[in-house]
N, C-alpha and C positions, 0 to 999 in steps of 0.2 A: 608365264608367257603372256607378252602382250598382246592386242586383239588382233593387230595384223597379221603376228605371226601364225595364230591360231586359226587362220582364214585360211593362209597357206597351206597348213596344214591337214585342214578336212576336206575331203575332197569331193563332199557331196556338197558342201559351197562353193568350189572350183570351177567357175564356166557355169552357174547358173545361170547370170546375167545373162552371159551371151546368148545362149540357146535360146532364152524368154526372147530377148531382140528378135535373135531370126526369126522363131516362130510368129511372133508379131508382125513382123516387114513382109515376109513369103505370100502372105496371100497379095499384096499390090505389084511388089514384083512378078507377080508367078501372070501375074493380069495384061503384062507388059513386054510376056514373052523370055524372061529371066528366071533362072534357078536361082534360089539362095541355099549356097552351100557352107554348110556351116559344122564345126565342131563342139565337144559336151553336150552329148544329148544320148537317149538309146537309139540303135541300131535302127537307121531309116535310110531309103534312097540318096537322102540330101544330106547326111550325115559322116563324115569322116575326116580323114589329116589332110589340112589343105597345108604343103608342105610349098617353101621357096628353097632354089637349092642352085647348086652347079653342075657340070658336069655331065656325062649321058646316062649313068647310073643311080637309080633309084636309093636310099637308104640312110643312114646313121653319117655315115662318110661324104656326105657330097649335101647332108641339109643345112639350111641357116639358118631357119624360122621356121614355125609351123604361125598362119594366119586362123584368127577365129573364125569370119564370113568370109566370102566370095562371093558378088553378084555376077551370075555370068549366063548369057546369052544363050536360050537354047538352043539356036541355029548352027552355031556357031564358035560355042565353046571360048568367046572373046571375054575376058574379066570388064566388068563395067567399075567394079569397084572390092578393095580389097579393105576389110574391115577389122582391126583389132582391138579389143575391148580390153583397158585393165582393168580389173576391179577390185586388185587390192595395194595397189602401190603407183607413187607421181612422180616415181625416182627420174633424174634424167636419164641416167646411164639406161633404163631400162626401155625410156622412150625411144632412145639414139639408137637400140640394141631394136626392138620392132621396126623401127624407119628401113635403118640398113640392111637390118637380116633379109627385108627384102626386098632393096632397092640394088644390092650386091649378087642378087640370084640371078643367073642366065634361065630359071623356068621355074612355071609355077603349074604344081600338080594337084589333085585331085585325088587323094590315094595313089596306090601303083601304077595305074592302068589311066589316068584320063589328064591326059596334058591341058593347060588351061593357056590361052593366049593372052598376054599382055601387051598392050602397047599404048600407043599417046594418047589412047580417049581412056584411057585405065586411071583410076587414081586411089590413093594409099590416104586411109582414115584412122587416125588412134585416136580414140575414145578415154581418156585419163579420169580414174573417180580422184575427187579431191572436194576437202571441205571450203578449200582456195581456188581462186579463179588459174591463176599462173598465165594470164595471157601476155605480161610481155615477155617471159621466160619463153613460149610457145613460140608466141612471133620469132623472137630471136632463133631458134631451135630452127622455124621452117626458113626463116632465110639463110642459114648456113646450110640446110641441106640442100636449096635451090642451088646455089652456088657450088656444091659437090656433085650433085647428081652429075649434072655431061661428062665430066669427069672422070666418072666409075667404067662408062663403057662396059656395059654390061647390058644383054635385053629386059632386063628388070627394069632399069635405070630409064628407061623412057618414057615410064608411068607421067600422065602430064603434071598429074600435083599432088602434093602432102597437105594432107589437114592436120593436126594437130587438137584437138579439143576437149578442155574439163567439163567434168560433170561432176556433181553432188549429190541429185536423189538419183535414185534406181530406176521410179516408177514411170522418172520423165526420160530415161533415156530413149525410149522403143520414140518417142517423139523427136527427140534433138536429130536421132539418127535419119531418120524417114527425113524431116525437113531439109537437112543438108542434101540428102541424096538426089533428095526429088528434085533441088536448087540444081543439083551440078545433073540432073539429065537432061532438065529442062534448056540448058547450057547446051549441051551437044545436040537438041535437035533442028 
């Protein structure tokens, strides 16, 4: 079995990454009046399926994607930013399959019970580990989804923008991630 697959396979490497991110980011978000909601991890307030979906019912039958982060506004319950980390594949189909799953949802939840609002100050971040840069594959990738998104007519769909971006080490990402973010708040205020 090769090393990717064997990645996939353990599932106490599954979503490390991610959880190390959030836990890293939460305290400057939390500073800023924002939860970071986030999946892989044990059992904590800010811890669960952030799920995109359709439909009025909750479940298996109406989900598209489940998101690793969500920064979202405590007042308010607005997404400021939806965050999905690979970490073990740069496939595209897999990228195209995160953009859409929830650019195609009419809602974005919180487990069962806590509706999350997205809308045009929202934006959708994939995170790609790669020993390769792949930025003009990326480019390419975010301008056909610009060009889709009005399109889909969907409330997902109104997210203002798709990032797209590789990474290499590990240790650097809790950085890549924060700089983008804090780039696109400082944007909106």
């Amino acid at each position: 079995m090769n090393g990717e697959n064997s990645k996939l396979l353990n599932p106490k490497s599954h979503g490390q990454l991610t959880a190390k991110v959030a836990r890293e980011i939460s305290p400057y978000w939390d500073e800023r009046g924002f939860y970071v909601l986030y999946d892989h991890d044990p059992a904590d307030k800010n811890v669960g399926k952030i799920m995109s979906r359709f439909g009025e019912s909750y479940g298996r039958r109406t989900q598209l994607s489940h998101v690793d982060i969500s920064i979202v506004e405590k007042n308010s319950d607005r997404v400021f930013a939806l965050i999905e980390i690979e970490e073990t594949t740069n496939k595209p189909k897999t990228i195209l399959g995160d953009v859409f799953g929830v650019l195609m949802g009419e809602h974005i939840s919180f487990g069962k019970e806590r509706p999350l609002l997205v809308n045009e100050q929202t934006i959708l971040v994939v995170f790609v580990k790669s020993k390769v840069s792949h930025d003009e594959r990326n480019q390419y990738i975010r301008e056909k989804v610009e060009k889709v998104k009005p399109e889909l007519g969907t409330k997902n769909s109104a997210i203002r923008k798709v990032f797209i971006e590789t990474f290499s080490d590990d240790g650097k990402l809790p950085e890549s991630v924060s700089s983008l973010l804090d780039n696109e708040f400082k944007r909106q205020l």
